[in-house]
ROLUMDO-281450 format. One line per 8 residues: their letters; for each residue y, z, x of C-alpha. Coordinates in steps of 0.2 Angstrom, whole numbers, plus 5000, padded with zeros to 4 digits. Layout:
# ROLUMDO-281450
a> Y/Z/X ~ ...
***
This chain:
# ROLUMDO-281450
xxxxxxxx> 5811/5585/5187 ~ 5804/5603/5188 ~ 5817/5616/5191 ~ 5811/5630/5204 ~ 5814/5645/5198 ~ 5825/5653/5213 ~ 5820/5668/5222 ~ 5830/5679/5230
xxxxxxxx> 5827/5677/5250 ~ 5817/5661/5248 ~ 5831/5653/5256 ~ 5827/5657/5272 ~ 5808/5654/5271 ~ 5806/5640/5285 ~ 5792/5629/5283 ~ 5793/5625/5301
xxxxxxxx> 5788/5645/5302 ~ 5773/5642/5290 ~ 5755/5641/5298 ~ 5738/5639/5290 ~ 5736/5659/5294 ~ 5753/5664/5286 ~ 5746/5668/5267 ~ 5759/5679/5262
xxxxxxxx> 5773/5668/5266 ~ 5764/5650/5259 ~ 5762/5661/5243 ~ 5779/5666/5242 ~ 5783/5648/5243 ~ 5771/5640/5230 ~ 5772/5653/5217 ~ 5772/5647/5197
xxxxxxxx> 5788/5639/5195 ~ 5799/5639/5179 ~ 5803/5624/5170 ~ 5820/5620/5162 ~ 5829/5604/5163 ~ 5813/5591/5161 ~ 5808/5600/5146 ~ 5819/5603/5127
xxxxxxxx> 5827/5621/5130 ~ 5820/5623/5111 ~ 5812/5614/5098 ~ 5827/5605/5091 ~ 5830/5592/5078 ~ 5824/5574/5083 ~ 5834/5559/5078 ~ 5828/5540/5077
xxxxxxxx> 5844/5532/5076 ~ 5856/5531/5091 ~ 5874/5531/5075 ~ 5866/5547/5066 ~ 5862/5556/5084 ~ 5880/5550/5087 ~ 5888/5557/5071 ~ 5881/5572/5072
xxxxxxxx> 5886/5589/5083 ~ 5870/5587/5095 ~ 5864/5606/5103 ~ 5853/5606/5118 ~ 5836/5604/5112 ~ 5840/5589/5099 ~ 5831/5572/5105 ~ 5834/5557/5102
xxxxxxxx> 5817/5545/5102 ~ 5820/5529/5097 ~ 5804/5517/5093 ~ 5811/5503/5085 ~ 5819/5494/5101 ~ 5826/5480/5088 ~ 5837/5491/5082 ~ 5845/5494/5098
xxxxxxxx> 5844/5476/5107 ~ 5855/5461/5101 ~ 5843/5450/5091 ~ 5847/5435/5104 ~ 5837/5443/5117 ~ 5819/5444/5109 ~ 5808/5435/5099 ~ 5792/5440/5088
xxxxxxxx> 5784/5425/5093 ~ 5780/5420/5112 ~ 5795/5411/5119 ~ 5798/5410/5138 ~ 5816/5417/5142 ~ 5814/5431/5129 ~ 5807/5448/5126 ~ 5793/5449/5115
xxxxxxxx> 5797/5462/5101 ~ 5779/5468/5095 ~ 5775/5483/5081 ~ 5764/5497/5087 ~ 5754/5511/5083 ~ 5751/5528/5089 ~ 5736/5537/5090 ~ 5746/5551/5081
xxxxxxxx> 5751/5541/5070 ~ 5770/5535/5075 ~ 5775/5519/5074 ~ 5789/5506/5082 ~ 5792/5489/5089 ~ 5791/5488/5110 ~ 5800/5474/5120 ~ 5787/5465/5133
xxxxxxxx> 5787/5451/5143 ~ 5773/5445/5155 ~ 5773/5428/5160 ~ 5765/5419/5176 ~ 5778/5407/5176 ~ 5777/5397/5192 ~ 5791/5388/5197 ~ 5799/5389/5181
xxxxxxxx> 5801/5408/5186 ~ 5820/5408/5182 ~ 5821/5401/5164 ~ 5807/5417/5161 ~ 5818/5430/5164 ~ 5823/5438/5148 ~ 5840/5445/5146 ~ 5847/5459/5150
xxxxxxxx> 5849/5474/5138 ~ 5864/5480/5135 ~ 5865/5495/5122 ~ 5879/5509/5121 ~ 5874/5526/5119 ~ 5890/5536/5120 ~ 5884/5552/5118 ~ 5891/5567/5123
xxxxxxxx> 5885/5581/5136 ~ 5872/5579/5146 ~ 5854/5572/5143 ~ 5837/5571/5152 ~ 5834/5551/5150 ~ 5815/5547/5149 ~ 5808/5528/5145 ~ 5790/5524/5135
xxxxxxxx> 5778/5514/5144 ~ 5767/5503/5137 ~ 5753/5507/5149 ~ 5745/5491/5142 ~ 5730/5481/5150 ~ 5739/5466/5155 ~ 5733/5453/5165 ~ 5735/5448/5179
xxxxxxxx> 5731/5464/5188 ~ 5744/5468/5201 ~ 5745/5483/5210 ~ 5760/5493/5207 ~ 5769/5479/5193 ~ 5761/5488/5177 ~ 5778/5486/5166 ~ 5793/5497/5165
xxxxxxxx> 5811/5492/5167 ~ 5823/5492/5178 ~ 5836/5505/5170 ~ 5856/5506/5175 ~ 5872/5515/5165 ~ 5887/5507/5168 ~ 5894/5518/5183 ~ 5878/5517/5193
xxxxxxxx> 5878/5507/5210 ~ 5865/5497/5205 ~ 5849/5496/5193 ~ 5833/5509/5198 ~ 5814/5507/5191 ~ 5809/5516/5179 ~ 5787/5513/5178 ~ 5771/5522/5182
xxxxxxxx> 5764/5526/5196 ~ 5746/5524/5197 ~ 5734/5520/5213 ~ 5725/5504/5213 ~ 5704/5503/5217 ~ 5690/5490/5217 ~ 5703/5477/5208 ~ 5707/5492/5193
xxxxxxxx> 5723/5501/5190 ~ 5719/5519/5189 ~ 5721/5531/5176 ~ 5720/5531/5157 ~ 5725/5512/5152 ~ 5732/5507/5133 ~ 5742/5524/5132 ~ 5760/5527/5131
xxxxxxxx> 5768/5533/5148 ~ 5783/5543/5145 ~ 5793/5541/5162 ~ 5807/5552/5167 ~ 5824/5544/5173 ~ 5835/5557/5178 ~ 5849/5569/5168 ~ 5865/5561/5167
xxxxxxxx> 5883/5563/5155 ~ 5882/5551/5143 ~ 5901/5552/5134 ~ 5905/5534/5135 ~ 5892/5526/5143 ~ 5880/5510/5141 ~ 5863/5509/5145 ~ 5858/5492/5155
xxxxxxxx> 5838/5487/5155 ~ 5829/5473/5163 ~ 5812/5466/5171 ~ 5809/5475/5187 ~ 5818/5468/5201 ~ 5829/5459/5189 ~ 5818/5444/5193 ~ 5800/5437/5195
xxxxxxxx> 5788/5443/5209 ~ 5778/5432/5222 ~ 5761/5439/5220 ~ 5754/5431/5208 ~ 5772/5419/5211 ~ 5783/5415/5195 ~ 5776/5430/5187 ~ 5789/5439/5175
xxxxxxxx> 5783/5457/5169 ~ 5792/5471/5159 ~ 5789/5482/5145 ~ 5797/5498/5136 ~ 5791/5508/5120 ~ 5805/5520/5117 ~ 5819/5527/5123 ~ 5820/5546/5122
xxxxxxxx> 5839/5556/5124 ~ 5835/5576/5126 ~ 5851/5587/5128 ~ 5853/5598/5141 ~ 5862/5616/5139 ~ 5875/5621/5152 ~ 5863/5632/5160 ~ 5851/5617/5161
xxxxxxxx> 5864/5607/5169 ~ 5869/5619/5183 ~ 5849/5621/5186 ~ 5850/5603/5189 ~ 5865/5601/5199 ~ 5860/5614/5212 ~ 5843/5607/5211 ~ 5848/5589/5217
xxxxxxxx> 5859/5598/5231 ~ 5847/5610/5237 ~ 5845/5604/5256 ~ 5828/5615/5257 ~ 5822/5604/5248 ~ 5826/5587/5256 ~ 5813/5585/5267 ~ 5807/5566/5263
xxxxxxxx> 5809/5549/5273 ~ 5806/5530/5264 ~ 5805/5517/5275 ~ 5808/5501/5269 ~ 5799/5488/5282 ~ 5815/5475/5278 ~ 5802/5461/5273 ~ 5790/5466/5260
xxxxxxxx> 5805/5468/5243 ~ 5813/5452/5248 ~ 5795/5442/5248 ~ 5791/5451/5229 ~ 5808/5447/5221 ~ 5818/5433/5231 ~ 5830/5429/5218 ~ 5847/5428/5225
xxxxxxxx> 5863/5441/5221 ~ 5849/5451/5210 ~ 5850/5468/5218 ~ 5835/5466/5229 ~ 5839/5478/5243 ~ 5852/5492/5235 ~ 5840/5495/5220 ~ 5831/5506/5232
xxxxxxxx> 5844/5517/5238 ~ 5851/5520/5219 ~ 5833/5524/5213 ~ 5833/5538/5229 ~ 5848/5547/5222 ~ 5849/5563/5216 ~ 5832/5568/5223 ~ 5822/5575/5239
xxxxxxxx> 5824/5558/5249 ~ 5834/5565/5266 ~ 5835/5548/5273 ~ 5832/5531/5272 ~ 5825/5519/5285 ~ 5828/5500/5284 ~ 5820/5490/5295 ~ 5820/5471/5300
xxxxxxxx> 5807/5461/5298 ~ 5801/5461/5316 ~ 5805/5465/5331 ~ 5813/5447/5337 ~ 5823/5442/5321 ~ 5839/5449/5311 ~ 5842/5451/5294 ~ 5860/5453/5298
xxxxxxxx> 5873/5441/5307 ~ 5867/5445/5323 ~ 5877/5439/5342 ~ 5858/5447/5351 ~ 5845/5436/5343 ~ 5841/5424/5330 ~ 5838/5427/5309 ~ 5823/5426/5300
xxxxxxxx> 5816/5410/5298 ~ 5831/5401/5309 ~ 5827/5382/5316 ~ 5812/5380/5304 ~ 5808/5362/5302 ~ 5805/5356/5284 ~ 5786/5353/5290 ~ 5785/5370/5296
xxxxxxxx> 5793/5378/5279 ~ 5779/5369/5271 ~ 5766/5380/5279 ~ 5772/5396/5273 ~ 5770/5406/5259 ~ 5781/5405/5243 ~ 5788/5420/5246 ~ 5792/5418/5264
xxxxxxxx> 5802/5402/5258 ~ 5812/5415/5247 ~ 5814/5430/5258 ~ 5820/5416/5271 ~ 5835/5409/5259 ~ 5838/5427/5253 ~ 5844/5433/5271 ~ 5852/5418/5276
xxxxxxxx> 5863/5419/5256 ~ 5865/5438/5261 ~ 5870/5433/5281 ~ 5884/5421/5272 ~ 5889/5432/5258 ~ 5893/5447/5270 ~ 5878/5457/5256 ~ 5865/5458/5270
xxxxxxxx> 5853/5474/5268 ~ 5861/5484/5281 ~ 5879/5482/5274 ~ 5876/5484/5254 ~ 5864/5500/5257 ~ 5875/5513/5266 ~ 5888/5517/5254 ~ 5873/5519/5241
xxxxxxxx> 5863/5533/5250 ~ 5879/5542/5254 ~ 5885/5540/5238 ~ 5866/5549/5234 ~ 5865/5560/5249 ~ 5855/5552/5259 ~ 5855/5548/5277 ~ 5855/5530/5281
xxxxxxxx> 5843/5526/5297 ~ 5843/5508/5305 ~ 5825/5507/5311 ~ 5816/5494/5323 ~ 5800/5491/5325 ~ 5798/5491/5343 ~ 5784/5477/5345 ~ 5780/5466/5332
xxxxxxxx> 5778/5448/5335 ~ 5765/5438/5327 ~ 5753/5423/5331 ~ 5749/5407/5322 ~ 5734/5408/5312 ~ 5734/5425/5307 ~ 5743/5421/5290 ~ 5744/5403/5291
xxxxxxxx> 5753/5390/5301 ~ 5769/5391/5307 ~ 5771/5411/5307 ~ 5779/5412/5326 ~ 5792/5399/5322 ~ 5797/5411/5307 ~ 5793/5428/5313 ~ 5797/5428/5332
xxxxxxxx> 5815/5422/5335 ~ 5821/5414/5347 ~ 5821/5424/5361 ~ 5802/5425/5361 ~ 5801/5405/5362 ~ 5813/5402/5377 ~ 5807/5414/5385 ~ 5788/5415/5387
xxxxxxxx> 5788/5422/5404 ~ 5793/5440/5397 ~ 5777/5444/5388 ~ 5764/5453/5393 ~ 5751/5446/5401 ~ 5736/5438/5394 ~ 5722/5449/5391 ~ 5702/5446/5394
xxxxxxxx> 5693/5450/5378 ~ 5674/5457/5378 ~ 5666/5438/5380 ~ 5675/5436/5395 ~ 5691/5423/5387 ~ 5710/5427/5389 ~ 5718/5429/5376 ~ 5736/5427/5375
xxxxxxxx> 5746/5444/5370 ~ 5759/5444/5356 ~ 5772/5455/5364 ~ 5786/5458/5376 ~ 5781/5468/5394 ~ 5794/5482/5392 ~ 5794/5484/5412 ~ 5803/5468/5413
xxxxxxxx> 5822/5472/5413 ~ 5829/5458/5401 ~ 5815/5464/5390 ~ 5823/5482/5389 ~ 5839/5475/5387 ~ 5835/5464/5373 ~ 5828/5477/5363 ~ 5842/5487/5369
xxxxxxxx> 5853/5476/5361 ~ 5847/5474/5344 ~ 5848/5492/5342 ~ 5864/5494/5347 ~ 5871/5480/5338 ~ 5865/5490/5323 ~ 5874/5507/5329 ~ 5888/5498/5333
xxxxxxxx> 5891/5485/5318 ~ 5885/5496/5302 ~ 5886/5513/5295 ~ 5872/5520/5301 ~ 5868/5539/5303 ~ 5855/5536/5317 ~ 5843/5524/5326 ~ 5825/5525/5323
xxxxxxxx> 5811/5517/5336 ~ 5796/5511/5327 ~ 5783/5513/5340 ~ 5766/5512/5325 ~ 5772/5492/5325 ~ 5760/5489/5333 ~ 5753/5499/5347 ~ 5750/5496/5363
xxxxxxxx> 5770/5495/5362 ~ 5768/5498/5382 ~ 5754/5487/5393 ~ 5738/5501/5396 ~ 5731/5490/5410 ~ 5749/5488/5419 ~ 5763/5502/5416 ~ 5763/5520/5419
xxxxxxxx> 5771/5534/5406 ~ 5787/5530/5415 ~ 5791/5514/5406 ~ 5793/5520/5390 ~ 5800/5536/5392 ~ 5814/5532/5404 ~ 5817/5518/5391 ~ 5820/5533/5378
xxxxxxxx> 5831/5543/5389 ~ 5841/5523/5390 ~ 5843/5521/5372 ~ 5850/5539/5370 ~ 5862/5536/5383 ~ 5869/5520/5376 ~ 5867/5528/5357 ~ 5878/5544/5362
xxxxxxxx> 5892/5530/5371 ~ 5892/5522/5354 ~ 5895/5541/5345 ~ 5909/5545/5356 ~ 5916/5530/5349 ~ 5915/5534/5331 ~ 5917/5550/5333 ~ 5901/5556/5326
xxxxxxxx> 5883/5560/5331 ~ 5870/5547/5329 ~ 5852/5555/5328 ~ 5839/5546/5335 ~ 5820/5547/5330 ~ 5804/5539/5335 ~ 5789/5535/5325 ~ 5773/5538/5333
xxxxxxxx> 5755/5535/5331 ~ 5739/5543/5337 ~ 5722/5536/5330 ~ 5722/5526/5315 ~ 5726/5508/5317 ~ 5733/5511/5334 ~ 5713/5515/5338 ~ 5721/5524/5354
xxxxxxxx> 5728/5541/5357 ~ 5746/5542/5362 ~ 5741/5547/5379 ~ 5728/5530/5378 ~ 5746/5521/5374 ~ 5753/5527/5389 ~ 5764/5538/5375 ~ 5769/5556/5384
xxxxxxxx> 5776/5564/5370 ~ 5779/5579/5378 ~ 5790/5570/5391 ~ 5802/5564/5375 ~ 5802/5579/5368 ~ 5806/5589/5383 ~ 5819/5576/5387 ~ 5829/5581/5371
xxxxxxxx> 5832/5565/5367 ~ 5824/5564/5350 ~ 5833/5572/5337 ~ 5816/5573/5327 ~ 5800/5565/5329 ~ 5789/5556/5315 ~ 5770/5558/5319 ~ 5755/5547/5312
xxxxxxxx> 5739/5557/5318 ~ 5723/5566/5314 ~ 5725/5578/5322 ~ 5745/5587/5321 ~ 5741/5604/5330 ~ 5747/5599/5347 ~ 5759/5587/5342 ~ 5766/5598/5331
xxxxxxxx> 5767/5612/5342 ~ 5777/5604/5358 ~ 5789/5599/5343 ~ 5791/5618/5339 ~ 5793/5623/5356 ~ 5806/5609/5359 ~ 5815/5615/5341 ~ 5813/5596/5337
xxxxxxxx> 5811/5594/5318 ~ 5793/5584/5313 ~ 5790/5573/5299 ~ 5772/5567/5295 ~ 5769/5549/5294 ~ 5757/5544/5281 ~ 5754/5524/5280 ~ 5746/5516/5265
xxxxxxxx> 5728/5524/5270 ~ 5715/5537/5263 ~ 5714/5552/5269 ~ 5696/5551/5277 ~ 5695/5551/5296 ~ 5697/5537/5302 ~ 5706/5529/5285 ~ 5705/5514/5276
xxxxxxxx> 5693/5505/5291 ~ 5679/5518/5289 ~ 5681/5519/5269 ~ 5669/5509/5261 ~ 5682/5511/5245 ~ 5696/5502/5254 ~ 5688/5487/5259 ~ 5696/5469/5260
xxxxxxxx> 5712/5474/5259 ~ 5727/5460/5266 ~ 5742/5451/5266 ~ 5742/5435/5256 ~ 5737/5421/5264 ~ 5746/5405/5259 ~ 5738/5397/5243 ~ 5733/5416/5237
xxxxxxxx> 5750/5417/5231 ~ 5748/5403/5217 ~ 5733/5411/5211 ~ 5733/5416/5194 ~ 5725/5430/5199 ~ 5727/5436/5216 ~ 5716/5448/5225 ~ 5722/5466/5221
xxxxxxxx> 5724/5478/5236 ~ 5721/5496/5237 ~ 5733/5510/5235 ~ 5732/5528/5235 ~ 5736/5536/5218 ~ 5753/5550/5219 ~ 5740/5564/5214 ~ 5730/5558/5229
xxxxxxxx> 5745/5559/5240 ~ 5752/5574/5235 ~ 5734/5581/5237 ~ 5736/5578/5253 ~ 5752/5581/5257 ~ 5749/5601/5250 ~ 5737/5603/5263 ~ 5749/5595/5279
xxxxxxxx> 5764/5605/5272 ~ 5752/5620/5276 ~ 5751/5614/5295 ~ 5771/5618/5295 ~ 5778/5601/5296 ~ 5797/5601/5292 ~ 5794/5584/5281 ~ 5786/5568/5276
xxxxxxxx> 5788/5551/5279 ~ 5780/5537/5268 ~ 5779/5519/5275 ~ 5771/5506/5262 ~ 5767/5515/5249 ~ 5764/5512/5231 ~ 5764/5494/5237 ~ 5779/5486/5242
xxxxxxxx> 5791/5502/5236 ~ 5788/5517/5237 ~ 5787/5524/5218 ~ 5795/5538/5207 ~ 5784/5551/5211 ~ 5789/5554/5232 ~ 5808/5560/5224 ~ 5798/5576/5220
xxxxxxxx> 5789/5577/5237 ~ 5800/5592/5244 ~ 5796/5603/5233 ~ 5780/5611/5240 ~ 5780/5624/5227 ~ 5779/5611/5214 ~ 5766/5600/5224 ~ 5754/5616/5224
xxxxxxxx> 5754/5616/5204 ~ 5753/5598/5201 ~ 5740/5597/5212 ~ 5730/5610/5201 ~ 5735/5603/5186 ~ 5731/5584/5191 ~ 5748/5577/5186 ~ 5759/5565/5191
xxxxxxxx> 5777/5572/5193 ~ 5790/5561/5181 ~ 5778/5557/5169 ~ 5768/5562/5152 ~ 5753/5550/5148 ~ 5752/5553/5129 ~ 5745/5544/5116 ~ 5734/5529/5113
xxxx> 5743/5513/5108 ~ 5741/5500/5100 ~ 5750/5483/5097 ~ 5747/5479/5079
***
C-alpha cells in the first residue's frame, strides 16, 4: 500500500465539504504522496533461500525473492508432469534474464473436481521483524478464459482468521482478459511480523469453481519477503487505522461466492472479511440470496432451495445444487454466513451490515426451470394473494408481477421480520434495505409516496426497540437507484428521498444515479453521510445497455455451466474504476459502495479506494494499486 505522506491540518479536510469549484481544497487533498512501506527503504541485499535469509541479521531493505518454489513446497504436493490432485512445478524464464520453477494448476475437472484440488502449502518462514509480503503471478494465457479466475493463490499465516486472495485484477472485454498477458504480476499481500510464522497457499477458494464447473486453477512464480524499518512499520500501522481514510462499502449479494466455490467447510464466506482487513473497507454488507429465503436458521421464512423435489434439483444449475447443500451444511453446523463473518471484520475494523434486498423474487423461465421453487420461499407460494397485481404489457396481455405489494399489511410485516430477525439473532452493526433489487420495490400504477416511506420510519422504530436492548445503536442505510437498470427516477418509483432523509431515519444513504447533485445535496442538508453506488456497469449514460462494448452480458443459464468454455462476461478494469471514482469523489461524496464487481468478489484493488490522494496519481500514472506487471515470462 502507498503510505500518504501526512499533512499538517489535512485531518480536518472533509470531503463532504469538497465541491467541483473548491480547487484549493481538492488540491490540498490529492497532492504527490510519499511512498514508504510498499517499497524497499534502500537498495539492500537480496536473498534466494529462505535458511540463508534466516541465518542472517536482516536490515530493512534486504529481500527475500524466492523462484525456485521446489525448494520451499514438500515434494509430495507437485509433480513435473501433469497429474490431477497436484501442482505442476514448471521452470521459467524472465525476459531479464532470471530464472525459477512456478507451481500451476488448471484443470476443468467436472465432477471429479475434488480429487483436482492440489494440496496445501505449508512453508515456514520464521523471520523476524516485519515485512511487506508480495506474491509472482504467472499472468499466463490459460485457457478457459474466465473472468476474474486468472491464477494467484489463496495466501494465510498461521494466526489469520482465515485464507485471502492474492491475484490480479484485470477487467474483462469482448471474451479477452485485459492488459499485458504472459508477464509476471508481482501482487502485494500486506505487511505482517513474521517471528515464528508459517505461510499457507492454496487454489483460490480452496476449491474448484462453477463456471466452467469442476475447474481447479491456481498459480504462483515467487515469493518475495522485503523488510520493513520501524519507521515504515509505524507508517503502516497508522495508515490501516486512519478512519479518514475508510470510506468504502463491499457488498456481498449472499448467493454469487457460494455458486463459484461450493465446497463444504472451505472457507467460502469468511475469506472475504479476512482479505478486507487492514485496509479502507468501513463496512461490509452481506446479503441473502433473495428477498423470500434465508441463508440462516430462520423462524420468518424458508431457506434456500427448501422442499425442492429431486425433479425440480435437476432443472438447476450445478452451482445452485451446491450453494443449495452449502447453506443447509452451514444452517446445521451453526457456520452460516452471518454467524462466521462478524468476529472477522471487527477483528479487521470493519463494520458488519445485514443487508436485504427488498424485492427480489424471481420467475420460471428466466434462468431455467424450477427457479421459484428455489429462489422465492415459501411464503411467496402460500400466499399468492399478497403480490402485486398483474400488470398489462404494451400488446395489451397481463403479465403476472414477481413481487410482494408493500401496501398489504402481512407484506410489511413479513419483510419486517426478516430484518429484525437479523438485528436480533447476529452481530450486526446495522440494517441495510436494498431498494436497486429490483425497482419498482413500490407499485407505480397503485401506491403513493407514503408506502414506503412510512414503511422506513416502521423499520427504524422496531431497529432502535432491538438497540435499546443490546444496548447499542444500529445504523440503518438504504440503497437507492435513479436511472440505470431501474429505467425510472426515484420519484418515477414512488421514492421521496427527501421525505427519508428528512425523517432522520437513515443513518446514511447509498445512491445509484447519474446525476448525484440533488441527491447529494438534500444528504448535506440533512448531515446524512452518502456513498455512491457503482454496479458492475461502464460509466457511459446510460451504462452497459447503451454500450455497444458491454453486450450479451448474463447469468448462466443451465447447461452453460458445463461448457468447456463458457461465455465470458464483461467487467470494468480497476484503472477504469478508479477513473471514475476520481471524478465522483470531486462531487463530494463521503464514500463508495461497490456491488458485483470484479465478478463475483470484489478484487485487491477497492482496499485502496479511500485514499483519494492516491486514486489522483494512479489515475495519471494508469496503474493498478497492489501490483507491478514486470517482465515477460516464459515456461520453458
Amino acid at each position: 500500500m502507498e503510505r500518504r505522506d501526512f499533512i499538517s491540518g489535512l485531518a480536518s479536510i472533509s470531503l463532504s465539504g469538497l465541491g467541483t469549484n473548491n480547487k484549493a481544497a481538492w488540491a490540498e487533498l490529492t497532492k504527490n504522496v510519499q511512498r514508504s512501506f510498499m517499497e524497499p527503504e534502500q537498495a539492500g541485499r537480496c536473498f534466494t533461500d529462505i535458511r540463508e535469509a534466516r541465518a542472517a541479521r536482516l536490515n530493512p531493505g534486504d529481500q527475500l525473492l524466492v523462484r525456485e518454489l521446489d525448494s520451499i513446497a514438500a515434494k509430495s504436493t507437485w509433480s513435473k508432469e501433469r497429474m490431477r490432485g497436484k501442482w505442476e512445478l514448471h521452470p521459467y524464464q524472465l525476459s531479464d534474464a532470471q530464472m525459477g520453477r512456478l507451481l500451476l494448476v488448471n484443470d476443468v475437472a467436472g465432477n471429479d473436481g475434488p480429487s483436482a484440488i492440489p494440496p496445501e502449502l505449508e512453508m515456514k518462514l520464521d523471520l523476524p521483524g516485519w515485512y511487506a509480503i508480495w506474491i509472482g503471478v504467472p499472468m499466463l494465457d490459460l485457457k478457459p478464459t474466465v473472468a476474474s479466475y486468472y491464477g494467484g493463490v489463496d495466501a494465510a499465516l498461521d494466526n489469520d482468521s482465515d485464507y485471502a486472495q492474492v491475484a490480479p485484477d484485470r477487467g474483462t472485454r469482448h471474451s479477452k482478459i485485459m492488459g499485458a498477458m504472459n508477464v509476471e504480476v508481482s501482487c502485494y499481500w500486506k505487511c505482517a511480523r513474521l517471528d515464528g510464522r508459517t505461510l499457507r497457499l492454496r487454489v483460490p477458494y480452496g476449491t474448484w469453481i462453477s463456471f466452467p464447473w469442476g475447474m481447479v486453477r491456481g498459480s504462483i512464480s515467487s515469493l518475495n519477503l522485503v523488510k520493513l524499518s520501524n519507521q515504515q512499520v509505524e507508517a503502516y500501522k497508522r495508515d490501516m487505522y486512519d478512519s479518514s481514510t475508510k470510506r468504502v462499502i463491499v457488498v456481498n449479494d449472499g448467493f454469487s461466492p457460494i455458486f463459484n466455490a461450493g465446497e463444504l467447510e472451505r472457507g467460502i464466506t469468511t475469506r472475504f472479511p479476512e482479505t478486507y482487513r487492514d485496509s479502507d473497507i468501513k463496512m461490509y454488507f452481506l446479503q441473502t440470496p433473495s428477498t423470500g429465503v434465508a441463508s440462516w436458521p430462520s423462524e420468518v421464512t424458508s431457506s434456500l432451495g427448501e422442499g425442492m423435489t429431486d425433479a425440480e434439483w435437476k432443472e438447476r444449475r450445478q452451482g445452485d445444487r451446491r450453494a443449495g447443500d452449502y447453506i443447509q451444511w452451514s444452517i446445521k453446523n451453526r457456520q452460516e454466513s452471518f454467524r462466521v463473518a462478524p468476529p472477522i471484520c471487527r477483528k479487521g475494523a470493519e463494520e458488519f451490515h445485514a443487508s436485504l434486498r427488498m424485492n427480489l423474487f424471481f420467475r420460471d423461465g428466466s434462468m431455467g426451470k424450477a427457479l421459484e421453487s428455489y429462489f422465492n420461499g415459501r411464503f411467496w407460494k402460500e400466499y399468492p394473494e399478497l403480490r402485486k397485481r398483474a400488470r398489462r404489457s404494451f400488446d395489451g396481455q397481463l403479465s403476472e408481477s414477481m413481487q410482494l405489494d408493500y401496501a398489504q399489511p402481512k407484506v410489511r410485516r413479513y419483510i419486517m421480520d426478516i430484518l429484525m430477525e437479523l438485528a436480533t439473532q447476529y452481530d450486526v452493526d446495522g440494517i441495510n434495505m436494498d431498494f436497486t433489487r429490483w425497482p419498482p420495490i413500490a407499485d407505480p400504477a397503485r401506491h403513493d409516496f407514503d408506502v414506503l416511506t412510512s414503511f422506513i420510519k416502521e423499520v427504524r422504530e422496531e431497529l432502535d426497540r432491538i438497540s435499546h436492548k443490546k444496548g447499542r445503536k444500529l445504523a440503518l442505510s438504504a440503497m437507492v437507484v435513479d436511472g440505470y437498470h431501474a429505467k425510472m427516477t426515484l420519484s418515477e418509483q414512488k421514492i421521496d428521498l427527501h421525505a427519508w432523509l428528512a425523517s432522520r431515519a437513515l443513518d446514511f444513504i447509498c445512491v445509484q444515479a447519474w446525476d448525484h447533485s440533488q441527491f447529494l445535496a438534500w444528504a448535506k442538508q440533512y448531515k446524512t453521510p452518502y456513498y455512491l453506488v457503482h454496479d458492475q456497469d461502464p460509466w457511459v449514460q446510460g451504462g452497459w445497455r447503451n454500450d455497444p462494448d458491454w453486450t450479451d452480458n448474463h447469468d448462466p443459464l443451465p447447461g452453460e455451466d458445463s461448457q468447456t468454455q463458457p461465455p465470458v462476461n464483461n467487467t470494468l478494469d480497476p484503472t477504469e474504476y478508479e477513473a471514475g471514482f476520481r471524478e465522483r469523489y470531486k462531487l463530494g461524496i463521503d464514500g463508495v459502495c461497490l456491488v458485483n464487481s470484479a465478478g463475483n468478489s470484489v478484487g485487491n484493488f477497492c482496499r485502496r479506494l479511500g485514499h483519494v490522494r492516491e486514486i489522483e496519481e494512479r489515475v495519471q500514472r494508469h496503474e493498478i494499486w497492489g501490483q507491478k506487471s514486470g517482465s515477460h515470462i516464459q515456461l520453458l
